[in-house]
C-alpha positions in Angstrom: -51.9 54.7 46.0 -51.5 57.9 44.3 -53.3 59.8 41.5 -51.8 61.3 38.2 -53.4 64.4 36.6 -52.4 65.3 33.0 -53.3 68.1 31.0 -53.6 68.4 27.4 -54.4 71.1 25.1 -55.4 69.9 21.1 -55.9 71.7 18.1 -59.5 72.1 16.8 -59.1 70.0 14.5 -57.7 67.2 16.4 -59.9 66.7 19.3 -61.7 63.7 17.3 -58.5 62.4 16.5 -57.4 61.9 20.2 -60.9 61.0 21.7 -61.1 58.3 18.7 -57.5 57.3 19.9 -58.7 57.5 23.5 -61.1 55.2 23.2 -59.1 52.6 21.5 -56.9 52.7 24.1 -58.7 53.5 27.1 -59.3 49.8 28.2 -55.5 48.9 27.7 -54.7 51.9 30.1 -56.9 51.1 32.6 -55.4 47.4 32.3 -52.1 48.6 32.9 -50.5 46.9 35.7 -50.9 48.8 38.7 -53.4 51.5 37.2 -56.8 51.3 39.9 -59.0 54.3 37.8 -58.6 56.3 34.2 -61.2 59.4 33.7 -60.8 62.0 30.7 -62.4 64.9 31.2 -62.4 68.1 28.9 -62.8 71.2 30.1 -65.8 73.4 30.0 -64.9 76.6 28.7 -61.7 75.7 26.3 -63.1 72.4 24.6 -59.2 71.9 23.4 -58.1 71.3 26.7 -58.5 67.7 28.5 -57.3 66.3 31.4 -56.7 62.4 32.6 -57.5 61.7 35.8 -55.8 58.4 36.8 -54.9 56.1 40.2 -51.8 54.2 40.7 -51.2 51.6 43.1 -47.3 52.7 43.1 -45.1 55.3 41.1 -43.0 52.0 39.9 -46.3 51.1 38.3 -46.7 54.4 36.8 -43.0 54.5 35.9 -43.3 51.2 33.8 -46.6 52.4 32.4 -44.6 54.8 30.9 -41.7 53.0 29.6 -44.0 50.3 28.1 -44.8 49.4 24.3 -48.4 50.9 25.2 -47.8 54.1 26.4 -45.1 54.6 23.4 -47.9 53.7 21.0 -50.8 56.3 23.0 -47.9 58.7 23.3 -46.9 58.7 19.8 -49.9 59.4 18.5 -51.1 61.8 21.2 -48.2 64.2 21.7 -48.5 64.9 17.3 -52.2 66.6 17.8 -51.2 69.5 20.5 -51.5 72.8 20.3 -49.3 73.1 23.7 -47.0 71.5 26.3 -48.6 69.1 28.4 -48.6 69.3 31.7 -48.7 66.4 34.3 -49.0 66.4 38.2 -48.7 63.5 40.7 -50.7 63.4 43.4 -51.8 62.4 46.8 -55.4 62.2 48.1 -56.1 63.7 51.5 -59.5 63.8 51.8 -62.5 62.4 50.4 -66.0 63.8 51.0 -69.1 62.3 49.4 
């Protein structure tokens, strides 16, 4: 299992847009063959910029994620409201305190 971190960076004026969006399609994500955990979180002092926070079981999972219907549809729509180039980092877990 590995975790996916992607960073994204709206306009104002289209933050409601994508969380609206977001939680249309948050429950298909999460659905998503191989896909373990989804979070979305936005960031504290730039409320344009978000982040999702996501665990894969394998990076073929993630792979056909992303060349699926669904993540054309999220993607789509999505990639229209930035104000910036998203960035995306995969991941592994090495430690786990709680």
């Amino acid at each position: 299992m590995f975790i996916r971190i992607v960073k994204m960076s709206f306009h104002q004026e289209n933050i409601s847009k994508f969380l609206e969006n977001f939680d249309l399609m948050k429950e298909k994500i999460r659905n998503a063959e191989g896909n373990r955990y989804l979070e979305l979180y936005q960031d504290k002092n730039n409320p344009c910029i978000f982040f999702t926070y996501s665990f894969w079981e394998t990076e073929q999972d993630l792979e056909n994620y992303r060349q699926s219907a669904l993540f054309d549809e999220v993607w789509t729509f999505t990639k229209k409201l930035f104000n910036n180039k998203p960035e995306a980092w995969s991941v592994d877990k090495i430690a786990t305190l709680k």
